[in-house]
N, CA, C and O atoms as CSV, one atom per row, in Angstrom:
chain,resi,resn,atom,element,x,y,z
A,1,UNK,N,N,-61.601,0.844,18.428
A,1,UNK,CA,C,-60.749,1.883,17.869
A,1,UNK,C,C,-59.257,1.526,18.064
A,1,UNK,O,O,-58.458,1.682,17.141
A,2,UNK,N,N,-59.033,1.234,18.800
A,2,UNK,CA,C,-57.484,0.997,19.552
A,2,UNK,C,C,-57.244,-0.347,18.796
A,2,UNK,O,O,-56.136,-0.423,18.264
A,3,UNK,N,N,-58.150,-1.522,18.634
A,3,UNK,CA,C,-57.927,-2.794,17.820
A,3,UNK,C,C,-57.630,-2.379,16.685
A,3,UNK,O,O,-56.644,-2.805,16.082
A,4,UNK,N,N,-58.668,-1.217,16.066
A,4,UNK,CA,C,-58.638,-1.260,14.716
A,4,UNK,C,C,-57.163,-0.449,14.235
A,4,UNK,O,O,-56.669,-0.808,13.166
A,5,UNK,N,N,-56.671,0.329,14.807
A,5,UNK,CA,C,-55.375,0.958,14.985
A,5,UNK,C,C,-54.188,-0.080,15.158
A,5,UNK,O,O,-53.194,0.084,14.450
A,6,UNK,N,N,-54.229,-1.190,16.098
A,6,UNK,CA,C,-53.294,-2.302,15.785
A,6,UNK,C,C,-53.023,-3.262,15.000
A,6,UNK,O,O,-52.016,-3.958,14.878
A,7,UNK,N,N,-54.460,-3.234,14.235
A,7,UNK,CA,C,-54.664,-4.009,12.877
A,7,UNK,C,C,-54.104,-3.507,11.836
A,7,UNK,O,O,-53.612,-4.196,10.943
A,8,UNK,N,N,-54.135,-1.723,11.857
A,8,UNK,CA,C,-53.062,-1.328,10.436
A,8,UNK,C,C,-51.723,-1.476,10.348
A,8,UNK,O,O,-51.005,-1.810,9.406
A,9,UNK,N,N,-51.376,-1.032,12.025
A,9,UNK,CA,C,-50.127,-1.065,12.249
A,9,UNK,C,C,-49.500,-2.964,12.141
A,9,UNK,O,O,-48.362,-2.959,11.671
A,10,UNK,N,N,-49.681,-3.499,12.259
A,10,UNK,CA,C,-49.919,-5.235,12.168
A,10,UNK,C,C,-49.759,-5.683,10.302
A,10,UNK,O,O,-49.058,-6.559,9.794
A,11,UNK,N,N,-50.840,-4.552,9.545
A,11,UNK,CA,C,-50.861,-4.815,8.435
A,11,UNK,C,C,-49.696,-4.226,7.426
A,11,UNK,O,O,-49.284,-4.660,6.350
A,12,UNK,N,N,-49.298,-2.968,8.264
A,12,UNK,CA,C,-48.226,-2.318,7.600
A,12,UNK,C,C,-46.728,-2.936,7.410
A,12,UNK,O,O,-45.900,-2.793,6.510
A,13,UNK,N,N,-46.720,-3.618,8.522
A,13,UNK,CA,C,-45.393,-4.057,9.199
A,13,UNK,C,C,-45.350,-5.196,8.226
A,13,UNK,O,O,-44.378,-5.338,7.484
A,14,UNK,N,N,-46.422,-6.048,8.205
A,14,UNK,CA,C,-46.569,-6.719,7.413
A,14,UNK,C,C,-46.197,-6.921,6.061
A,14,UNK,O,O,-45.616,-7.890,5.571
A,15,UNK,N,N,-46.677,-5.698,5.421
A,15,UNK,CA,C,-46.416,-5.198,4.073
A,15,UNK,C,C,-44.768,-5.035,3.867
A,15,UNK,O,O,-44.043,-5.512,2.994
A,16,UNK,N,N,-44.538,-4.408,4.698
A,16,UNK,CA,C,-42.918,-4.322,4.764
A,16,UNK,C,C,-42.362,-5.011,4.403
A,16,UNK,O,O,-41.720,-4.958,3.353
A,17,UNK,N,N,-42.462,-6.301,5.520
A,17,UNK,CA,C,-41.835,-7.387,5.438
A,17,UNK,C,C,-41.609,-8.001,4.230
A,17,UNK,O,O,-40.515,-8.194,3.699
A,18,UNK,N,N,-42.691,-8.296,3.826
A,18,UNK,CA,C,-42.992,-8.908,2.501
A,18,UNK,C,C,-42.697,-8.145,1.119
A,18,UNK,O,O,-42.966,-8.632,0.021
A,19,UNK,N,N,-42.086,-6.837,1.324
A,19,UNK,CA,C,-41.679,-6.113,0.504
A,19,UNK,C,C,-40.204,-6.439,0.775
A,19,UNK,O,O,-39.512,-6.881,-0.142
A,20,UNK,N,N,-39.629,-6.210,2.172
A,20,UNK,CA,C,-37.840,-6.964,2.361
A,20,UNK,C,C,-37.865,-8.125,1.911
A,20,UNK,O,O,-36.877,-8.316,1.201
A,21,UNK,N,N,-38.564,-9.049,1.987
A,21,UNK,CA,C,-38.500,-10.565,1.774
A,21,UNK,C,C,-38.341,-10.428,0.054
A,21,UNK,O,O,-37.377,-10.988,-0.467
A,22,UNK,N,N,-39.437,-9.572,-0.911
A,22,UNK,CA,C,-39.212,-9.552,-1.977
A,22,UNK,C,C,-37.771,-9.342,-2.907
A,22,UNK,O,O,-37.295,-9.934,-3.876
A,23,UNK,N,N,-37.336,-8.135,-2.042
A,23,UNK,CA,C,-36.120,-7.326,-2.316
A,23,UNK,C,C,-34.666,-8.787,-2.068
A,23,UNK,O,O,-33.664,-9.006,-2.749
A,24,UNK,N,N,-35.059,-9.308,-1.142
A,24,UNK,CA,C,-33.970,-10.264,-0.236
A,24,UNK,C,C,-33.591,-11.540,-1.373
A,24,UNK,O,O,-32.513,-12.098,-1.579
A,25,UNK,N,N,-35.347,-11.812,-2.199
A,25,UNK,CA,C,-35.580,-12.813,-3.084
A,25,UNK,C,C,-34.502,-12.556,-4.172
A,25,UNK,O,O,-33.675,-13.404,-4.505
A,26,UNK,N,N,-34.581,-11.421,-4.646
A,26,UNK,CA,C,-34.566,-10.676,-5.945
A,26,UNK,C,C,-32.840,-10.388,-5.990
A,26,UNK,O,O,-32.157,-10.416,-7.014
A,27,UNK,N,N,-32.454,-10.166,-4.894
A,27,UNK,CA,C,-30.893,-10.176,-4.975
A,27,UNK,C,C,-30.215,-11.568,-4.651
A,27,UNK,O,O,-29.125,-11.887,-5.126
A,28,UNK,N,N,-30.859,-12.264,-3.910
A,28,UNK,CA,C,-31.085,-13.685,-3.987
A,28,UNK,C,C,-30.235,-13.931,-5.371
A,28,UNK,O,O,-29.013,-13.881,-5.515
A,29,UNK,N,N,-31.487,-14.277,-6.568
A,29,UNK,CA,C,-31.052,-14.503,-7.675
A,29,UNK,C,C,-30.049,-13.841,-8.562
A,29,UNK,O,O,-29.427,-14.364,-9.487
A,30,UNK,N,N,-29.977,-12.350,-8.046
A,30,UNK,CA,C,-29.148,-11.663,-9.137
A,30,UNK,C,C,-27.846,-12.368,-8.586
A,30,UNK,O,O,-26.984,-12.300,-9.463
A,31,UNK,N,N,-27.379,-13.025,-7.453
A,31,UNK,CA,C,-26.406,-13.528,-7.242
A,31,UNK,C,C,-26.174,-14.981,-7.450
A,31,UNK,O,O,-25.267,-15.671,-6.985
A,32,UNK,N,N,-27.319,-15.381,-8.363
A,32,UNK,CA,C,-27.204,-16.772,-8.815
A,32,UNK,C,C,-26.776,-16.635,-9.975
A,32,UNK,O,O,-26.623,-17.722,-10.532
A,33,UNK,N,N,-26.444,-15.528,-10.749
A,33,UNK,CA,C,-26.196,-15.870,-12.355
A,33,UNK,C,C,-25.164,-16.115,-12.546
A,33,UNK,O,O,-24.392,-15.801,-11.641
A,34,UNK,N,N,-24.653,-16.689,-13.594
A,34,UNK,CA,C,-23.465,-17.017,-13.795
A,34,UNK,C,C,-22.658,-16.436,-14.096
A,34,UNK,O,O,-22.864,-15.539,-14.913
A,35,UNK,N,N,-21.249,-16.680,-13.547
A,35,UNK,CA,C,-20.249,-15.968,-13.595
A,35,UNK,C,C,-19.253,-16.192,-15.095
A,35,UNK,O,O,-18.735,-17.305,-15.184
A,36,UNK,N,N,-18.982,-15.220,-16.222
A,36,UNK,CA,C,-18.386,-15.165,-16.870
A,36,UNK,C,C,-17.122,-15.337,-16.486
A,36,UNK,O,O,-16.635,-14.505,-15.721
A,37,UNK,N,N,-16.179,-16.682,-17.036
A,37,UNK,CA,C,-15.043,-16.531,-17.045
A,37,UNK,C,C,-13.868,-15.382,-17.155
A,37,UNK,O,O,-12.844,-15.829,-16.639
A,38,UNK,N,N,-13.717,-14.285,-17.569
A,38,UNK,CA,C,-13.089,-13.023,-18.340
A,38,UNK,C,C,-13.488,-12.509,-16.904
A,38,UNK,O,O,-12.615,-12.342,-16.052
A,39,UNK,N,N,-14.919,-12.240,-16.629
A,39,UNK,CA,C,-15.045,-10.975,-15.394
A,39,UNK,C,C,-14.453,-11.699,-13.920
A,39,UNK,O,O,-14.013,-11.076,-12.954
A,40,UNK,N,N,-14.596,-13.332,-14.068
A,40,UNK,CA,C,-13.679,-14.013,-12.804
A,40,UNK,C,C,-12.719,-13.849,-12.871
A,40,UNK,O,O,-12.005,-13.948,-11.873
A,41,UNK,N,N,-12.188,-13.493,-14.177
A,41,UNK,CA,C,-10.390,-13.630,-14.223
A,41,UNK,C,C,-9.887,-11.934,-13.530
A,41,UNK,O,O,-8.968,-11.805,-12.721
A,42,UNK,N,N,-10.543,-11.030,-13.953
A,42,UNK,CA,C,-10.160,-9.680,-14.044
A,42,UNK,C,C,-11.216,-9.381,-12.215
A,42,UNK,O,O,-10.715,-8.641,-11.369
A,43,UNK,N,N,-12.187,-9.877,-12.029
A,43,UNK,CA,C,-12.173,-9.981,-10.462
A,43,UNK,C,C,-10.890,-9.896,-9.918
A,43,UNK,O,O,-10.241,-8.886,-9.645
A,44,UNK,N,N,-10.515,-11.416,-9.754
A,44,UNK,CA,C,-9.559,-11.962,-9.312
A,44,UNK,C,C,-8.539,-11.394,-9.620
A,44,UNK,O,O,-8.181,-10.958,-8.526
A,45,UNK,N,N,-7.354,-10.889,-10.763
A,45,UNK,CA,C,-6.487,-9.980,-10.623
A,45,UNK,C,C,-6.734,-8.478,-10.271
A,45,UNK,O,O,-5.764,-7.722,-10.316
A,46,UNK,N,N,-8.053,-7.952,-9.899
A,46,UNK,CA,C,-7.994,-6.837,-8.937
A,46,UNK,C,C,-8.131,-7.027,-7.665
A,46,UNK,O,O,-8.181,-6.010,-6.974
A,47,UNK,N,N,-8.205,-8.013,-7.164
A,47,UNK,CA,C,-8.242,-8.527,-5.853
A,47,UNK,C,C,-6.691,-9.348,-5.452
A,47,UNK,O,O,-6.410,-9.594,-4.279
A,48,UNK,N,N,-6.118,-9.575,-6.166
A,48,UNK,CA,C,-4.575,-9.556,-6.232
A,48,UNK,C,C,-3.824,-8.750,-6.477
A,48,UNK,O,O,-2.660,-8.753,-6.075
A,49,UNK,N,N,-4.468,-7.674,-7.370
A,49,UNK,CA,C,-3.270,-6.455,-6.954
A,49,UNK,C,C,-3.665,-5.897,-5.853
A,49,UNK,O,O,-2.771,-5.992,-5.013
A,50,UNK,N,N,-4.923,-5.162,-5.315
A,50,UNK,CA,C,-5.576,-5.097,-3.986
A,50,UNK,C,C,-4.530,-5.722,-3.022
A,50,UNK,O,O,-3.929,-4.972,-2.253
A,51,UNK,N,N,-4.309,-6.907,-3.024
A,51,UNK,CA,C,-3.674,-7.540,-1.861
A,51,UNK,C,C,-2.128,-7.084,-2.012
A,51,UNK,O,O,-1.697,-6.377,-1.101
A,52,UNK,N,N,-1.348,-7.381,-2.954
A,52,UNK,CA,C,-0.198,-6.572,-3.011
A,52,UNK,C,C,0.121,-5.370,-2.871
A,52,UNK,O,O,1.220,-5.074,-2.401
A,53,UNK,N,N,-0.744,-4.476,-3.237
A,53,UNK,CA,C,-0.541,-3.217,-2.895
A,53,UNK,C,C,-0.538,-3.108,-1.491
A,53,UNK,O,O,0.193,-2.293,-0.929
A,54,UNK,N,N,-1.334,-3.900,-0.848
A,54,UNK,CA,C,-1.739,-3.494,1.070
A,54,UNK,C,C,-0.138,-4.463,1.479
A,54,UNK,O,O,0.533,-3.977,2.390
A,55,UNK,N,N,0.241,-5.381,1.006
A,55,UNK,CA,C,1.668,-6.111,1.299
A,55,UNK,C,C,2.783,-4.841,1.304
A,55,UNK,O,O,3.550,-4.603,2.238
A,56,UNK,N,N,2.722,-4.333,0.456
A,56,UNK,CA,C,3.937,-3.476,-0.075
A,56,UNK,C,C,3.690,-2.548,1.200
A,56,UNK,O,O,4.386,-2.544,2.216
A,57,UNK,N,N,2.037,-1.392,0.836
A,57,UNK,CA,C,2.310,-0.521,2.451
A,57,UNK,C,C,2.353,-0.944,3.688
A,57,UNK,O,O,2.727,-0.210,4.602
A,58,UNK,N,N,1.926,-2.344,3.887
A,58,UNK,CA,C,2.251,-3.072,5.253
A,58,UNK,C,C,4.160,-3.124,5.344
A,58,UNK,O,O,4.951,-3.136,6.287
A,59,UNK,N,N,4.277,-3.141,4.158
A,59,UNK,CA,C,6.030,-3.808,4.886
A,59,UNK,C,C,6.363,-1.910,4.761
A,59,UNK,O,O,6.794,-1.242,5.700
A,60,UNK,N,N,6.092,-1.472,3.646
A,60,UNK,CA,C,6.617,0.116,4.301
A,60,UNK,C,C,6.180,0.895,5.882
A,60,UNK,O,O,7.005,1.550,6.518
A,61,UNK,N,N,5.317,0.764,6.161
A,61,UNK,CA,C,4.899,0.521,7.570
A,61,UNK,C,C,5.604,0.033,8.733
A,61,UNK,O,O,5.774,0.445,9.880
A,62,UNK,N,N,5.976,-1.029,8.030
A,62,UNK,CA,C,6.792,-1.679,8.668
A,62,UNK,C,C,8.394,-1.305,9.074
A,62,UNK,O,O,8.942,-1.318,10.176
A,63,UNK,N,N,8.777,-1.058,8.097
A,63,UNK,CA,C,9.966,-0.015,7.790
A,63,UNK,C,C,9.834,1.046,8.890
A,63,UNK,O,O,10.562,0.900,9.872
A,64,UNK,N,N,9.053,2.029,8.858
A,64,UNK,CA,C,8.921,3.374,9.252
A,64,UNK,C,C,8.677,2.803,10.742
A,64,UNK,O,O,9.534,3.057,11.588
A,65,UNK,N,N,7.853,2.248,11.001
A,65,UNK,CA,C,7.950,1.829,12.409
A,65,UNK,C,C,9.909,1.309,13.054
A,65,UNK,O,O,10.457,1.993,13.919
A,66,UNK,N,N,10.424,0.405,12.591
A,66,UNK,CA,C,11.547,0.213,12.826
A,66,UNK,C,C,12.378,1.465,12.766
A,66,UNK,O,O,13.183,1.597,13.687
A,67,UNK,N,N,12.334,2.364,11.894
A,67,UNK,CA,C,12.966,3.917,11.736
A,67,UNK,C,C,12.711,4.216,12.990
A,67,UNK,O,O,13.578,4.044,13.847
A,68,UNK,N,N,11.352,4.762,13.327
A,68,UNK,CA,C,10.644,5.199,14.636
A,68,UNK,C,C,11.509,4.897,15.666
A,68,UNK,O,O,12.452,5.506,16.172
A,69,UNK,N,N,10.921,3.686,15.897
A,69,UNK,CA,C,11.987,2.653,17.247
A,69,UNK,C,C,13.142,3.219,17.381
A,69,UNK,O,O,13.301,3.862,18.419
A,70,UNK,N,N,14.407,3.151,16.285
A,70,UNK,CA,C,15.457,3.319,16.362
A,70,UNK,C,C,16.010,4.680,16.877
A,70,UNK,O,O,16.771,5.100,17.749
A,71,UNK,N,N,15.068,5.232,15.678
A,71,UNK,CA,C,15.249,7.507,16.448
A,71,UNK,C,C,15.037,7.599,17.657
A,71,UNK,O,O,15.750,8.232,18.435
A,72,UNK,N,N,13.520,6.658,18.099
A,72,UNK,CA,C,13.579,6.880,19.455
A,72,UNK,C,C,14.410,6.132,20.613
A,72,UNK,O,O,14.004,6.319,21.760
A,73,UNK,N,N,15.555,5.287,20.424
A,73,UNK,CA,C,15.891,4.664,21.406
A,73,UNK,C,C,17.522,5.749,21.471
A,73,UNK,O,O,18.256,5.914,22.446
A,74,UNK,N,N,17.654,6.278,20.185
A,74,UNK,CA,C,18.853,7.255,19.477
A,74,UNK,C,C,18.384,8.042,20.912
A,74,UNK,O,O,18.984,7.881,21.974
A,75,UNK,N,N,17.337,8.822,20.760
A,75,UNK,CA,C,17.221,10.266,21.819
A,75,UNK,C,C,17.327,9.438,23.264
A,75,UNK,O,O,18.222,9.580,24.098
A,76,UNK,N,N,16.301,8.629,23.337
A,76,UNK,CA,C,16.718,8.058,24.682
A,76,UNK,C,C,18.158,7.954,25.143
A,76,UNK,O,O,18.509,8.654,26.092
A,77,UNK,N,N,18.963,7.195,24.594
A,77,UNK,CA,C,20.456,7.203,24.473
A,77,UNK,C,C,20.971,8.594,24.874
A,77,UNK,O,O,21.724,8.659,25.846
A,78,UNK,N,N,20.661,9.615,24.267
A,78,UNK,CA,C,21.049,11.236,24.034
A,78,UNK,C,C,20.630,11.322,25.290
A,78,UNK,O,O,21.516,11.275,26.142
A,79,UNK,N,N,19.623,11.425,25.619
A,79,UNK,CA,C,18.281,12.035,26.763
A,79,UNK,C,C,19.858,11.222,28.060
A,79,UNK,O,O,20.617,11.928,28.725
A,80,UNK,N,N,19.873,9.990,28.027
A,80,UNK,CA,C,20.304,9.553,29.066
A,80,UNK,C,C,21.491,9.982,29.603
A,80,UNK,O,O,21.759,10.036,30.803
A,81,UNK,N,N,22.547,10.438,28.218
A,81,UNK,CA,C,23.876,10.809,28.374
A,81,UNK,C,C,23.486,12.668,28.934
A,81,UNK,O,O,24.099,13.315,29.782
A,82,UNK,N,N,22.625,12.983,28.336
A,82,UNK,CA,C,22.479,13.996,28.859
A,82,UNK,C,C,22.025,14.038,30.710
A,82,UNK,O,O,22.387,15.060,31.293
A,83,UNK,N,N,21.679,13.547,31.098
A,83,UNK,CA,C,21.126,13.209,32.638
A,83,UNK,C,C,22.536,12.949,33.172
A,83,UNK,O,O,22.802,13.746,34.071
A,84,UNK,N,N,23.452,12.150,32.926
A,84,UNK,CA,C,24.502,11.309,33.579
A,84,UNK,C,C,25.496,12.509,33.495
A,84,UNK,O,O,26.036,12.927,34.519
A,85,UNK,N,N,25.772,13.141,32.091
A,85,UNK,CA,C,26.694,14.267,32.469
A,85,UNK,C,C,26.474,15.877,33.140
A,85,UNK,O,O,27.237,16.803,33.416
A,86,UNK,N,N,24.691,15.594,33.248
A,86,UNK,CA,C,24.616,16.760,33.875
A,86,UNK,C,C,24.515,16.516,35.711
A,86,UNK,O,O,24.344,17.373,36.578
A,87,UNK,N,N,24.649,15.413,35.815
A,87,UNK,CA,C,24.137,14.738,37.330
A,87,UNK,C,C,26.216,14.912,37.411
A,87,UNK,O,O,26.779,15.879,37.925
A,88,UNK,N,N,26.757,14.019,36.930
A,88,UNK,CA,C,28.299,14.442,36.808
A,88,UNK,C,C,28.734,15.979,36.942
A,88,UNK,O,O,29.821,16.155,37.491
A,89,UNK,N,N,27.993,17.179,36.492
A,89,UNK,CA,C,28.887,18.281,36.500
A,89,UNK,C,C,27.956,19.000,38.114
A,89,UNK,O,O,28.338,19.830,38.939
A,90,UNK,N,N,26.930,18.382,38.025
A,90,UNK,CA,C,26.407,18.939,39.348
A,90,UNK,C,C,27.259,18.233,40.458
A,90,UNK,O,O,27.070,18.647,41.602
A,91,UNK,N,N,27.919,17.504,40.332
A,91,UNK,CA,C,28.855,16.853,41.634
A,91,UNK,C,C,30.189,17.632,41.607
A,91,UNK,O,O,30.769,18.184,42.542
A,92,UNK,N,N,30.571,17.531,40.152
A,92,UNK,CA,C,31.907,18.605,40.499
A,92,UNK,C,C,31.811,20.101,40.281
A,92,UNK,O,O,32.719,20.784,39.806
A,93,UNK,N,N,30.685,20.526,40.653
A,93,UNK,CA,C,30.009,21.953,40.998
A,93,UNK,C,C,30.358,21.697,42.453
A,93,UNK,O,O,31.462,22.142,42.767
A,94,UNK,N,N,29.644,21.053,43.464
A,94,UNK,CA,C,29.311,20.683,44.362
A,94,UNK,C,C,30.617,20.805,45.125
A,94,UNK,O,O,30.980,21.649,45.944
A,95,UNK,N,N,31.416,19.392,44.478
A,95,UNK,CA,C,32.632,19.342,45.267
A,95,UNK,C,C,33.654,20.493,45.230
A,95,UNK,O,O,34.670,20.469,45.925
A,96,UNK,N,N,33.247,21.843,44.109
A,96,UNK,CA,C,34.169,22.891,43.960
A,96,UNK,C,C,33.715,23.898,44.816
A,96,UNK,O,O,34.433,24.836,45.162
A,97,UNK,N,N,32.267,23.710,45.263
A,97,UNK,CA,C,31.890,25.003,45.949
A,97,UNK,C,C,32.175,24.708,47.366
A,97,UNK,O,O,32.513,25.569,48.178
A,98,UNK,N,N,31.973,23.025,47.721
A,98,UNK,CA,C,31.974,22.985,49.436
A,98,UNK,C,C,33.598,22.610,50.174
A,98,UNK,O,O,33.924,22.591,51.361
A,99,UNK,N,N,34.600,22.269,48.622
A,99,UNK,CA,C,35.734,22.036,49.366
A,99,UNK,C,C,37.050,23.242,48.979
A,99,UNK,O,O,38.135,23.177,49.557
């Protein structure tokens, strides 16, 4: 009973296989046919504008990142002057209250 149960399961798997292997064959060939000149050409210029288009938002990207950087080194700058003149008025607070 238990053999005969590993024999279907054995036979099924089997079947499978040989059903992927069919499928595997079959696209196999559909990728052997030949390629029309006209659909290589028009491939190929959508796969070149494809690539230019990703050039163009890479360098705008690129851009906006450098923007980024800059705003943020701007506030840092701000942020810092702000620390130095408030560390500055806390001293001549200081020196007005204790002398």
């Amino acid at each position: 009973e238990v053999a005969e149960g590993e024999a279907v399961a054995m036979a099924e798997r089997e079947a499978q296989w040989e059903e992927q292997r069919q499928q595997k064959k079959s696209r196999t060939c559909a990728t052997k046919q030949p390629v029309e000149p006209r659909a290589l050409a028009r491939a190929f210029d959508a796969l070149k504008n494809q690539v230019d288009a990703l050039k163009e938002e890479n360098r705008q990207l690129r851009q906006e990142n450098r923007d980024r950087d800059r705003e943020i080194a701007d506030q840092r700058d701000r942020f810092e002057n702000l620390v130095a003149r408030t560390e500055a008025l806390q001293r001549e607070r200081d020196t007005l209250l204790y002398n």
